[in-house]
N, C-alpha and C positions, 0 to 999 in steps of 0.2 A: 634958596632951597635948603632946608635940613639936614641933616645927616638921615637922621631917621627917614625921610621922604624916600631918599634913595637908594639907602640899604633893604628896607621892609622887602620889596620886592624882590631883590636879591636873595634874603634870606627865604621867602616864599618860594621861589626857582629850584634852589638849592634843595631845599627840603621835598618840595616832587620828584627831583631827578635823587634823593639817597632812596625815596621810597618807592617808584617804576625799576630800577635798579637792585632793589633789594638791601642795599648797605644797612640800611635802618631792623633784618630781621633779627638780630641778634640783641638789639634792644628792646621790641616789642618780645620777644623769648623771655627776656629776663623781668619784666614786668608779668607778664602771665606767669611763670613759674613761682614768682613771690607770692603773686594769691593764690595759686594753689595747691602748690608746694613748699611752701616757706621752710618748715622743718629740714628740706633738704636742700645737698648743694648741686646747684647749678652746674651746668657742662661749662667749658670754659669756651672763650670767641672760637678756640681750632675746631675741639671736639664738634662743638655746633656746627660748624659748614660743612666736615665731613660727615656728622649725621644726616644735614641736608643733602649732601651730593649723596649719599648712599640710599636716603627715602627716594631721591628723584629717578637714578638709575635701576632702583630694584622694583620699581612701580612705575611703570612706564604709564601703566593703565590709566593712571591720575591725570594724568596731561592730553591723552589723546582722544578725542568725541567717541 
């Protein structure tokens, strides 16, 4: 059996569980922000998750039916 055989899947695991989790939004941030903000600079990884925690807690309304 390959290397590759048996990694793929692992790396496939991996990558569900950084994106159910969220670990991945700080990268998906910074890909949108370059198309449509380029000219400016980006929040940094802190800044972003307390932005996040502050969207989440000051807008409940988003989360609840």
């Amino acid at each position: 059996m390959s290397k590759e055989t048996l990694t793929k899947p692992l790396r496939y695991a991996w990558g569900y569980l950084k994106e159910i989790s969220g670990e991945n939004a700080y990268d998906r941030y910074l890909a949108a922000h370059e198309r449509t903000h380029g000219d400016k600079t980006p929040m940094d990884r802190g800044e972003f998750y307390r932005w996040r925690q502050d969207e989440k807690y000051n807008n409940p309304g988003s989360r609840c039916p």
